[in-house]
TORDO-919017 format. One record per residue: residue in three letters; z negated, y, x negated of N, C-alpha, C in turn; residue number from 1. Coordinates in Angstrom, 1 decimal, decimal comma. Example, Ala and Ser with C-alpha at 12.3 -4.5 7.8 and 13.67 -1.06 7.14 Angstrom:
2
<r "ALA"; <-7,8; -5,7; -13,2>; <-7,8; -4,5; -12,3>; <-7,8; -3,3; -13,2>; 1>,
<r "SER"; <-7,1; -2,2; -12,8>; <-7,1; -1,1; -13,7>; <-7,9; 0,0; -12,9>; 2>,
This chain:
119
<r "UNK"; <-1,5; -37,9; -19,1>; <-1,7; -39,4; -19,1>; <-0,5; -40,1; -18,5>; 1>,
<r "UNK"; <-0,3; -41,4; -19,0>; <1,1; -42,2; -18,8>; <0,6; -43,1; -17,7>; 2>,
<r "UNK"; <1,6; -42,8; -16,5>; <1,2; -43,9; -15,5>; <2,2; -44,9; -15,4>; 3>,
<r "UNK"; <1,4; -46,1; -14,7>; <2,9; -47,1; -15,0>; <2,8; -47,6; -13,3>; 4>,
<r "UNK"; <4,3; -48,5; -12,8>; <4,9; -48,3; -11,7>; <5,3; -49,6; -11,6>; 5>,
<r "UNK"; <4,8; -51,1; -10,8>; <5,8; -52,0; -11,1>; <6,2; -52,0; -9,9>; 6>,
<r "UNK"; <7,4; -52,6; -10,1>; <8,2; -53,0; -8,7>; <8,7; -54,0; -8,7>; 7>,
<r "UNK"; <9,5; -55,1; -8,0>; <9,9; -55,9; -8,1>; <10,1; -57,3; -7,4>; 8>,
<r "UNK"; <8,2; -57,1; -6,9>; <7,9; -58,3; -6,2>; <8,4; -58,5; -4,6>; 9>,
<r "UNK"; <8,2; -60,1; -4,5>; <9,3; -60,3; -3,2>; <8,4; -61,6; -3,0>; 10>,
<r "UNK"; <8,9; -62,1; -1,7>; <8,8; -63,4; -1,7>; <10,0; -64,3; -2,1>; 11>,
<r "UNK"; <10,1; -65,4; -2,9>; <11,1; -65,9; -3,5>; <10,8; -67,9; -3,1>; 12>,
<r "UNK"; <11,5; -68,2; -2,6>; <11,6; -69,8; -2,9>; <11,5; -70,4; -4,0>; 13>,
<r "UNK"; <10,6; -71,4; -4,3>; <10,7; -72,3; -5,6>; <11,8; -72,6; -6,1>; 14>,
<r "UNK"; <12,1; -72,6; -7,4>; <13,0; -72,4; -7,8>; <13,9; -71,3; -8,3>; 15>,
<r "UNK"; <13,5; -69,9; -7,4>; <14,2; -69,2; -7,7>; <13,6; -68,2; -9,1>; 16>,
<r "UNK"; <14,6; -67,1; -8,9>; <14,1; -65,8; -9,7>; <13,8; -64,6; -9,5>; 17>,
<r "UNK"; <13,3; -64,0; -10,4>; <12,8; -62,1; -9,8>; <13,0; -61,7; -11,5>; 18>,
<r "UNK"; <12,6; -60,4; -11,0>; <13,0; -59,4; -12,0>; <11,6; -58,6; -11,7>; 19>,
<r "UNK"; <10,8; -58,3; -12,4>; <9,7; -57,5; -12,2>; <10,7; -57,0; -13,4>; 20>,
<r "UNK"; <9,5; -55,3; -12,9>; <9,6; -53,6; -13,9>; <8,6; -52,8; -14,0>; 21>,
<r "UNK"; <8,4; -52,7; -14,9>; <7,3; -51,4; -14,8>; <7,8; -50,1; -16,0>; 22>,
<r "UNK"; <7,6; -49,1; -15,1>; <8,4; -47,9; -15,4>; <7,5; -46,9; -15,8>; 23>,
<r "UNK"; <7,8; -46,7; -16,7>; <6,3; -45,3; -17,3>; <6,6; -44,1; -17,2>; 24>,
<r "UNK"; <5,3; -43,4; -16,9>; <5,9; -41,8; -16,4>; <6,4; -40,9; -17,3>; 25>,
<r "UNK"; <6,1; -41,9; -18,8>; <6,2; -40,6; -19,8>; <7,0; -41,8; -20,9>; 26>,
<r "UNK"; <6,8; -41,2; -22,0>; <7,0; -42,1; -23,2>; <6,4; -43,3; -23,5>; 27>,
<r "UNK"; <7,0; -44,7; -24,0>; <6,4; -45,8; -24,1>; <5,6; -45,6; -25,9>; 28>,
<r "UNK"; <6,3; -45,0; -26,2>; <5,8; -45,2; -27,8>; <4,7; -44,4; -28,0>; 29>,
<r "UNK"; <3,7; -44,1; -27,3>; <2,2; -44,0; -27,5>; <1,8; -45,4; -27,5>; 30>,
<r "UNK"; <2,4; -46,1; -26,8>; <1,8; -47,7; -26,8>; <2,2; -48,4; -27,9>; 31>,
<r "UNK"; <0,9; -49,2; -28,6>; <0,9; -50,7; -29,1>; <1,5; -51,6; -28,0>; 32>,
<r "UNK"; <0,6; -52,1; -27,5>; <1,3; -53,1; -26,8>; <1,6; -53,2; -24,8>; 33>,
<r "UNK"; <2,3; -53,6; -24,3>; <2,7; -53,9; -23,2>; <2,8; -55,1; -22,6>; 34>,
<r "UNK"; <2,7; -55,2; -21,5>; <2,3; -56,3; -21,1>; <2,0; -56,3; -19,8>; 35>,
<r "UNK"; <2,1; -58,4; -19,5>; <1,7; -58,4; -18,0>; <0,7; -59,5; -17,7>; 36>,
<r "UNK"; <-0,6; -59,0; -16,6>; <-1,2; -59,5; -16,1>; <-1,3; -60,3; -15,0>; 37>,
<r "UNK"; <-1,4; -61,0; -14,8>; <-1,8; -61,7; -12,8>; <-3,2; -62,4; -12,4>; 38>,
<r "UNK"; <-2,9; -62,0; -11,4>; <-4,2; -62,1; -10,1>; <-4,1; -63,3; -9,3>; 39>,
<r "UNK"; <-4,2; -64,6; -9,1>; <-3,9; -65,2; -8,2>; <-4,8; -64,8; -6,1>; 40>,
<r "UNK"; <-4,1; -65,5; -5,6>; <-4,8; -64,9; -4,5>; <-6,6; -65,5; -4,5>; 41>,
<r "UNK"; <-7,2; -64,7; -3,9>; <-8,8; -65,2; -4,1>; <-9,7; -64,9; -5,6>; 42>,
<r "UNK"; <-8,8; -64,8; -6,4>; <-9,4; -65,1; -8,4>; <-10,2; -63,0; -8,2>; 43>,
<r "UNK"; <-10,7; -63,9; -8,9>; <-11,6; -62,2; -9,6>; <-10,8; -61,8; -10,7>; 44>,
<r "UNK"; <-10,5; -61,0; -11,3>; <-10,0; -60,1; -12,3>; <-10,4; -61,1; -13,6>; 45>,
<r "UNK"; <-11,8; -61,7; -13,9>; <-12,1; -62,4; -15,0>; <-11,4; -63,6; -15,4>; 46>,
<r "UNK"; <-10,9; -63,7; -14,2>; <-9,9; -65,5; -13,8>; <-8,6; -65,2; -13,9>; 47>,
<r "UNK"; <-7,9; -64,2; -14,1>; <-6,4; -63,5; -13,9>; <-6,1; -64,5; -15,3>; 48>,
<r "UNK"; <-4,7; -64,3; -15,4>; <-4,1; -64,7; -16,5>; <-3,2; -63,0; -17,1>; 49>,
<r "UNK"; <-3,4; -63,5; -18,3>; <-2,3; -62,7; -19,5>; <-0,8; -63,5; -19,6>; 50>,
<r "UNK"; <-0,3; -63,0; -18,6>; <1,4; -63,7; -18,2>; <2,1; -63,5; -19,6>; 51>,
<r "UNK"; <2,1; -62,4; -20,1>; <3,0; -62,4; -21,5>; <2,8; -60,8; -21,9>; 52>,
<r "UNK"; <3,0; -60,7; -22,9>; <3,2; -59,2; -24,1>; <3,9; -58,9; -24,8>; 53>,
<r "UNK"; <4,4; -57,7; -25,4>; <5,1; -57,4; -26,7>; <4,3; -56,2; -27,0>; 54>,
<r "UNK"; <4,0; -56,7; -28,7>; <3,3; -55,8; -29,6>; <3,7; -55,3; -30,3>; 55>,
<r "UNK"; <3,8; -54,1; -31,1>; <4,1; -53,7; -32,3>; <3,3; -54,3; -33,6>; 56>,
<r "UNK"; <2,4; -54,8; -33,1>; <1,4; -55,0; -34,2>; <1,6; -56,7; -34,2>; 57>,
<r "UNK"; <1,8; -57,2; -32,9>; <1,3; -58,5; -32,8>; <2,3; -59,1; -32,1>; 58>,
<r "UNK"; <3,8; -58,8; -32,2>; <4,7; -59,7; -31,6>; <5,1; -59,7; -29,9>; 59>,
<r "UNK"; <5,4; -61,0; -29,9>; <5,7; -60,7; -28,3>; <4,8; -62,5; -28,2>; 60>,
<r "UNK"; <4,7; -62,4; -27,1>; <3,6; -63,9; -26,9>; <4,0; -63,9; -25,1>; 61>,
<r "UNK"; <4,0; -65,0; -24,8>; <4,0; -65,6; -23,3>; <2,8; -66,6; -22,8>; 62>,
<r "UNK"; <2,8; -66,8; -21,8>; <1,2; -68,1; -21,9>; <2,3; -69,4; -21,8>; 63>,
<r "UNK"; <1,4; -70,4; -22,0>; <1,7; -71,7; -22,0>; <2,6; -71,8; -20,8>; 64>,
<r "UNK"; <2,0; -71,6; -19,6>; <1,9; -71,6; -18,6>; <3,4; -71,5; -17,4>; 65>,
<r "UNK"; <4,0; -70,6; -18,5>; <5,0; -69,9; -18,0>; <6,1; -69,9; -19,0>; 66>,
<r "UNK"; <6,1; -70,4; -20,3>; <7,0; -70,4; -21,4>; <8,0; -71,4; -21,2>; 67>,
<r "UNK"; <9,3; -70,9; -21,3>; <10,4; -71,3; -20,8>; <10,9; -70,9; -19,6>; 68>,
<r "UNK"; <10,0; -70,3; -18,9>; <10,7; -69,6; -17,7>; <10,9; -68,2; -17,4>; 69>,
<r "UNK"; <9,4; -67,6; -18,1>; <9,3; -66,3; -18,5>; <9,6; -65,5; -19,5>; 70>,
<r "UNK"; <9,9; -64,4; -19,1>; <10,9; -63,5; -20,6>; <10,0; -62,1; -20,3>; 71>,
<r "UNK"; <9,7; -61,9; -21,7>; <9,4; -60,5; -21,2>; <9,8; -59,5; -22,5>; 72>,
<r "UNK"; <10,7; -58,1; -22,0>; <11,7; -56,9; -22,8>; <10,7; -56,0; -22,7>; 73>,
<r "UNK"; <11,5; -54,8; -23,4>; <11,2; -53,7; -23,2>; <12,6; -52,8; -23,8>; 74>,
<r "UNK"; <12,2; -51,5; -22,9>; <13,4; -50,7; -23,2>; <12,9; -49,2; -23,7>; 75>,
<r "UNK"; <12,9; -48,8; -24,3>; <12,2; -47,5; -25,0>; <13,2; -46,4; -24,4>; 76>,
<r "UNK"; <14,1; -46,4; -24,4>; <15,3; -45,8; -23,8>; <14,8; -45,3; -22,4>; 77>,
<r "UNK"; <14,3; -46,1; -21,6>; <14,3; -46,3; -20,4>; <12,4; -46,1; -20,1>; 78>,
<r "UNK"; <11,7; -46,0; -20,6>; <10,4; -46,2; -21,2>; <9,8; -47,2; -19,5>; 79>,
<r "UNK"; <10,6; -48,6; -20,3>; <9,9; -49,3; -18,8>; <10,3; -50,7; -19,8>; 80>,
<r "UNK"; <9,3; -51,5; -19,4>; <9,1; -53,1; -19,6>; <9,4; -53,9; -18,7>; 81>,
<r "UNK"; <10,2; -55,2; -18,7>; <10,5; -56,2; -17,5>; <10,2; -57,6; -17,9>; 82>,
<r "UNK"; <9,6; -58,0; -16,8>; <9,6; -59,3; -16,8>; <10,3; -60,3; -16,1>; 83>,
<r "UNK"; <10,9; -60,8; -16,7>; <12,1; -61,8; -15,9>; <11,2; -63,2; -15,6>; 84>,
<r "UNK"; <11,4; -63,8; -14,4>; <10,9; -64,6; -14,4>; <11,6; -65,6; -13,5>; 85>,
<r "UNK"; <12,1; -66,9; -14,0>; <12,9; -67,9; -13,5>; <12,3; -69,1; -13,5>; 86>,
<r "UNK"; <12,7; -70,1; -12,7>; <12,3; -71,4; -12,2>; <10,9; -70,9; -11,6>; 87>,
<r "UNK"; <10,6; -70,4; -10,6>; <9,3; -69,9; -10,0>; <8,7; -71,1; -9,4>; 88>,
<r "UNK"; <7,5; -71,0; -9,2>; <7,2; -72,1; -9,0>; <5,5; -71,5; -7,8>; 89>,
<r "UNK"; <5,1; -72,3; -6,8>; <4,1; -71,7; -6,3>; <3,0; -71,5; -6,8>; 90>,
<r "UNK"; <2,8; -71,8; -7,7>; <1,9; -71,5; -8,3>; <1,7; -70,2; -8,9>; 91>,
<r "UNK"; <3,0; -69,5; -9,5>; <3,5; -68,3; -9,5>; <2,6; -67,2; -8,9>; 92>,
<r "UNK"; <2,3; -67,6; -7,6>; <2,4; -66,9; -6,8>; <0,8; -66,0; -6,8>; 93>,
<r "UNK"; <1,0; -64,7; -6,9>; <-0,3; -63,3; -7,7>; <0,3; -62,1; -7,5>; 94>,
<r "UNK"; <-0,8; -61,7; -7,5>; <-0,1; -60,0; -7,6>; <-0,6; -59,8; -9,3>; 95>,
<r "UNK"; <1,1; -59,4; -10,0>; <1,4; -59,1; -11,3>; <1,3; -57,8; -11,4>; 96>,
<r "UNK"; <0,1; -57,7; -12,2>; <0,0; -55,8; -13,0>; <0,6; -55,4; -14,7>; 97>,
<r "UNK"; <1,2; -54,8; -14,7>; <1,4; -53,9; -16,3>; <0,7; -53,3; -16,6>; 98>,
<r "UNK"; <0,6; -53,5; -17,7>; <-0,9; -52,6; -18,6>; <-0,4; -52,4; -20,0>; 99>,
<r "UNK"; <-1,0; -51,3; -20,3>; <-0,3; -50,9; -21,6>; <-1,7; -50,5; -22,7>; 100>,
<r "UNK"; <-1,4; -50,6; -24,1>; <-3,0; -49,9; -24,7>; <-2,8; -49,5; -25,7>; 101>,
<r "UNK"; <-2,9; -48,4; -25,5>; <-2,4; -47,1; -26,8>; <-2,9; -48,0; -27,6>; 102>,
<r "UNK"; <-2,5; -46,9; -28,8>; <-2,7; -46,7; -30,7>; <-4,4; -46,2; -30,1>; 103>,
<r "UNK"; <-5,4; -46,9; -31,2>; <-6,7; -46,4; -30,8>; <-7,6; -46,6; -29,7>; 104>,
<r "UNK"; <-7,2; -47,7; -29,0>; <-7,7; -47,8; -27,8>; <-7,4; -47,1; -26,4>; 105>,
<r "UNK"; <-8,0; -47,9; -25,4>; <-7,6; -47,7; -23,9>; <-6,2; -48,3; -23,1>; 106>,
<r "UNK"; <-6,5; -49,0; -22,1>; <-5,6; -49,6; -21,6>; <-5,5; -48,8; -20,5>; 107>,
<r "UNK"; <-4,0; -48,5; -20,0>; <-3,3; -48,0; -18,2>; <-3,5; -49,5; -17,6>; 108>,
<r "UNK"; <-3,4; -49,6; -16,5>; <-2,9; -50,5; -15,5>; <-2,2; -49,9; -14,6>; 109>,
<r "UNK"; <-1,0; -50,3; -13,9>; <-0,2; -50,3; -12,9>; <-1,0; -50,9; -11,6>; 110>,
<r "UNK"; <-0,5; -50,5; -10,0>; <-1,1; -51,0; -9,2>; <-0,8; -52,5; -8,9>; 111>,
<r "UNK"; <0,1; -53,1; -9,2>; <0,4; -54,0; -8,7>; <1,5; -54,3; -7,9>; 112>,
<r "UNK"; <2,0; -55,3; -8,2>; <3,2; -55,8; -7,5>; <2,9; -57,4; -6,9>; 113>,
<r "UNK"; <3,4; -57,8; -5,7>; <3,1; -59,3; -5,1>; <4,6; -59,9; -5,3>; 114>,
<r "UNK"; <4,1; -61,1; -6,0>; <5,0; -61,9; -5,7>; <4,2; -63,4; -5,2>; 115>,
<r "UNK"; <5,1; -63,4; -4,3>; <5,0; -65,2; -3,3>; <6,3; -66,1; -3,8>; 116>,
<r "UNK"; <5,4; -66,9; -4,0>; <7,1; -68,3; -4,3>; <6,4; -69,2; -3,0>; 117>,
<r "UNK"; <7,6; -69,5; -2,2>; <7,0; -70,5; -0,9>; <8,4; -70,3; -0,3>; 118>,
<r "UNK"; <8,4; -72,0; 0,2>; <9,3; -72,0; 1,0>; <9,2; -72,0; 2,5>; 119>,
């Protein structure tokens, strides 16, 4: 089984940027798609948002939310996905998970990474 690793998160001032990563233990190409979730502080899992994805099947997609500021790659080479994320804003501010969901069902989740935007 493929575990995934993000790292990244910091506290960052408004305005600024990060670099989230999530690094897989094994091979990315078992996966359809990859992707990143967030938690805001207090939210239940049902209230999280879908920050952005890339599919093989279905593209790459970002939320409203964050489009224009958020980028999200992947590097098969490297079997790890990043999320770039610029102009942050406090609202931003969640612990961001990677999740990935084979060919055929089942999704991994990563533990989580915090990022704070606050001055």
């Amino acid at each position: 089984q493929v575990t995934l690793v993000e790292s990244g998160g910091d506290l960052v001032q408004p305005g600024g940027s990060l670099r989230l990563t999530c690094a897989a233990s094994g091979s990315i190409a078992i996966f359809d798609t990859m992707g990143w979730f967030r938690l805001a502080p207090g939210r239940v899992r049902a209230l999280g948002e879908t920050v952005a994805f890339t599919s093989k099947s279905s593209g790459t997609r970002v939320a409203e939310s964050v489009k224009g500021r958020f980028t999200i790659t992947k590097d098969n080479t490297k079997d790890a996905v990043y999320l770039q994320m610029n102009s942050l804003l406090p609202e931003d501010t969640a612990v961001y998970y990677c999740y990935a969901d084979a060919f055929g069902g089942g999704r991994s989740w990563g533990q989580g990474t915090q990022v704070t935007v606050s001055s």
